[in-house]
C-alpha positions in Angstrom: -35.9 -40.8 -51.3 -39.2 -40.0 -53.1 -39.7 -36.6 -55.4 -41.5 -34.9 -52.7 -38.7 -35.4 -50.6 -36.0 -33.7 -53.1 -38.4 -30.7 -54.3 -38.5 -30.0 -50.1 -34.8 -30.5 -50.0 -34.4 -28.3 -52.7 -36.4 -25.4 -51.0 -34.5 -25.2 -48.2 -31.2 -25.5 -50.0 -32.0 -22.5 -51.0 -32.4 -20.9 -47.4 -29.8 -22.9 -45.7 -26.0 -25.5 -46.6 -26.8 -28.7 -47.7 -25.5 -29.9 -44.2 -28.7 -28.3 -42.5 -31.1 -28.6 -44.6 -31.1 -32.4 -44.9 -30.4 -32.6 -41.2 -33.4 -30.6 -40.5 -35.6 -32.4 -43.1 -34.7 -35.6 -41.3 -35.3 -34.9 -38.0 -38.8 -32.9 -39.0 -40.0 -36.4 -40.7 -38.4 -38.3 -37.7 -40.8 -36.6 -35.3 -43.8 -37.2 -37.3 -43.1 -40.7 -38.0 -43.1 -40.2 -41.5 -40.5 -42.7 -43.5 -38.3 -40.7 -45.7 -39.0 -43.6 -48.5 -43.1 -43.1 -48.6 -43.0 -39.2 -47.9 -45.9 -37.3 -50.2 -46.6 -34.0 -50.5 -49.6 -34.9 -48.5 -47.6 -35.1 -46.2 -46.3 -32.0 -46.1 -48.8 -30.3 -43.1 -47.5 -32.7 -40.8 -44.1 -31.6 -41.2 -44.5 -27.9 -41.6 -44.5 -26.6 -38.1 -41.2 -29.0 -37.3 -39.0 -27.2 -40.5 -40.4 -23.9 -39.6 -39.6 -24.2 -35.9 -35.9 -25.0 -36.6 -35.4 -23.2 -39.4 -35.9 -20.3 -37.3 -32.1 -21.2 -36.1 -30.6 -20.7 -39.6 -32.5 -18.4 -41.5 -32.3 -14.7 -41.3 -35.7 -13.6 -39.7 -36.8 -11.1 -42.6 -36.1 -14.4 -45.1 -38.4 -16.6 -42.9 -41.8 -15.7 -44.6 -40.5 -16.4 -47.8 -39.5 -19.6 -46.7 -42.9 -20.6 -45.7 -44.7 -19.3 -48.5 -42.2 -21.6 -51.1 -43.0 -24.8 -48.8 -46.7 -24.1 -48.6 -47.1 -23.3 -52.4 -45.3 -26.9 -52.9 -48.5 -28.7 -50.7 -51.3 -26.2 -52.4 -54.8 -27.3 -51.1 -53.2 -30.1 -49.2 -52.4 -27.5 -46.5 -56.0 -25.9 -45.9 -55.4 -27.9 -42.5 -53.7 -30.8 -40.7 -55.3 -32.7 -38.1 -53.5 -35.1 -35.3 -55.6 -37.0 -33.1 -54.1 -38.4 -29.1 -55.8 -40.9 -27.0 -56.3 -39.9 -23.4 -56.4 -42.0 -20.9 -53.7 -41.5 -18.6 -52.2 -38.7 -16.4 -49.0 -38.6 -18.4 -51.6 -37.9 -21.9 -52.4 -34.4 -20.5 -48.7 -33.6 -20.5 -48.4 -35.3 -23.9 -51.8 -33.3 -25.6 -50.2 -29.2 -23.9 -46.6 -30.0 -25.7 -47.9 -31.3 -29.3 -49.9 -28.1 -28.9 -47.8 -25.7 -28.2 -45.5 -27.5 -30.8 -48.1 -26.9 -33.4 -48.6 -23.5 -32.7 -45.3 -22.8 -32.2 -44.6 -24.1 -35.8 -47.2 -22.3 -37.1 -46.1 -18.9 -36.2 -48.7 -18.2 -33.6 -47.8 -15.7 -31.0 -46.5 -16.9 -27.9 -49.8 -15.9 -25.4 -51.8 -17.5 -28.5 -49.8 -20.8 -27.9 -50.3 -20.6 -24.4 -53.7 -20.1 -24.4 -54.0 -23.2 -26.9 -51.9 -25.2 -24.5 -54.1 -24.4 -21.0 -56.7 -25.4 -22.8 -56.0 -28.7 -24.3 -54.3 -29.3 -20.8 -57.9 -29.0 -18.9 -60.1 -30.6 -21.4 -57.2 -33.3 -20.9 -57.5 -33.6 -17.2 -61.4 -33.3 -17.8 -61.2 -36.5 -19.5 -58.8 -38.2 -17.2 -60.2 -37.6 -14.1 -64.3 -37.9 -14.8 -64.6 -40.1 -17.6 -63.2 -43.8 -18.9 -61.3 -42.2 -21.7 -61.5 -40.5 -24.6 -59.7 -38.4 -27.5 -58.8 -35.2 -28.3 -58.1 -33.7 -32.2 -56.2 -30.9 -32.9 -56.6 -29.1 -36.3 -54.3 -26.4 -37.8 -56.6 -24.5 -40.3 -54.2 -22.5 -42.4 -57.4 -21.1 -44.6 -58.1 -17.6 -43.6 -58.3 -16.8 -40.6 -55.7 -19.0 -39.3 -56.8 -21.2 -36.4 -56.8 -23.7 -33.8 -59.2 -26.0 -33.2 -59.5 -28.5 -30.5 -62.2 -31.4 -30.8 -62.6 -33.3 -27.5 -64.7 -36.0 -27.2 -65.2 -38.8 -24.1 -67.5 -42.0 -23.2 -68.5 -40.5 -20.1 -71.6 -40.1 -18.5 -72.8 -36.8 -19.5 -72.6 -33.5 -17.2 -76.1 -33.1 -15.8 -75.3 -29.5 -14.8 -74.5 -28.1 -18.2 -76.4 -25.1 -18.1 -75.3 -24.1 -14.7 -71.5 -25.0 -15.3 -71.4 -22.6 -18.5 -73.1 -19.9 -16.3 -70.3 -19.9 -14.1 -72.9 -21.2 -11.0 -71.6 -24.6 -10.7 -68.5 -25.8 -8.3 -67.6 -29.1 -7.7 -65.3 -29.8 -5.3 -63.2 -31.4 -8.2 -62.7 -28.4 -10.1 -65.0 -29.5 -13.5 -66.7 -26.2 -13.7 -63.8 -24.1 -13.1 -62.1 -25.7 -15.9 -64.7 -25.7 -18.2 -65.4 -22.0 -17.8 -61.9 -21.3 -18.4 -61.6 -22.8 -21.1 -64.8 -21.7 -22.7 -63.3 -18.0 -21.9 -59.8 -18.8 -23.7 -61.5 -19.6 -27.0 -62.8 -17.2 -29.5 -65.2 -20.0 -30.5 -67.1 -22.6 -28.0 -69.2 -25.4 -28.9 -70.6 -28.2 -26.1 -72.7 -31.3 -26.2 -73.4 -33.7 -23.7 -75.4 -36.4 -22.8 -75.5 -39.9 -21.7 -72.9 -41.3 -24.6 -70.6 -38.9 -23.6 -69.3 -35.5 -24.1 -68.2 -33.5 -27.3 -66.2 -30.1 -26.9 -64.9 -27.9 -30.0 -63.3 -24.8 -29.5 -61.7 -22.6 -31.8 -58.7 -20.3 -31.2 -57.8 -18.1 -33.9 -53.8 -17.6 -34.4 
């Protein structure tokens, strides 16, 4: 094990038995493919919302903010954000995008209509790219930086949508769907930023926790 590895351990030894802490610091780098051997502190953000999230079975609720403030002071300016980037391509990456962001901002502490409205609207820029482009990407950031936030980068090798203006404007409806589920999900975010042309299409939205 590396000394990032036993200064985490020995946070959360002193929040929960020895048993659980080491099962739960396992299982956090586990899911974020992270081998225990070559863990840093930089990569602590990745996983953060993973030890929060179950240590939310062990630890009283009034100790849980104290919990987080010991880990974060441990990563310092290396937790100002965390970014994970998915491929989409397929049906089964729309799925994949709505859980890792509900995960996210369920680890994060974000109320539960804030995860919701994170995970509706990963889930239609996700079908978006599916269904009317080759492929793309989208990125998800976890700024921890006052104010806390969400923000979603998606980007695609599509075409371009033509009907930009009118789509925003809530005029445009395609028998598809696309400007229904644009408009939503330019209403579910406090922050909203498009451009499209012939290379493709670029969406960022912001969604403040």
């Amino acid at each position: 094990m590396t000394p990032a590895y036993d200064q985490i351990r020995k946070v959360l030894l002193g929040y929960l038995s020895t048993m659980n802490a080491e099962g739960l610091l396992t299982r956090a780098l586990r899911e974020a493919e992270i081998d225990p051997g070559r863990f840093t502190l930089d990569d602590l953000g990745a996983i953060l919302p993973s030890i929060e999230r179950r240590a939310r079975l062990y630890v009283e609720p009034s100790r849980l903010p104290r919990l987080k403030a010991d880990l974060t002071a441990l990563g310092g300016d290396r937790l100002s954000f965390h970014s994970k980037v998915l491929p989409i391509r397929h049906e089964a990456d729309i799925s994949t995008a709505r859980v890792t962001a509900k995960d996210v901002c369920d680890g994060a502490g974000a109320r539960s209509f804030v995860s919701h409205k994170v995970a509706t609207a990963i889930s239609e820029l996700a079908r978006n790219i599916v269904h009317y482009t080759p492929g793309g990407s989208i990125e998800m950031i976890l700024r921890r930086d006052p104010p806390e936030r969400f923000i979603v980068i998606a980007t695609d090798q599509g075409a371009g949508i033509s009907n930009l203006a009118e789509v925003l404007a809530g005029r445009y409806r395609s028998k598809t769907g696309l400007g229904r589920g644009l408009l939503g999900v330019k209403r579910l975010a406090d922050r909203f930023h498009i451009d499209s042309g012939p290379q493709g299409t670029r969406i960022e939205i912001e969604v403040h926790l």
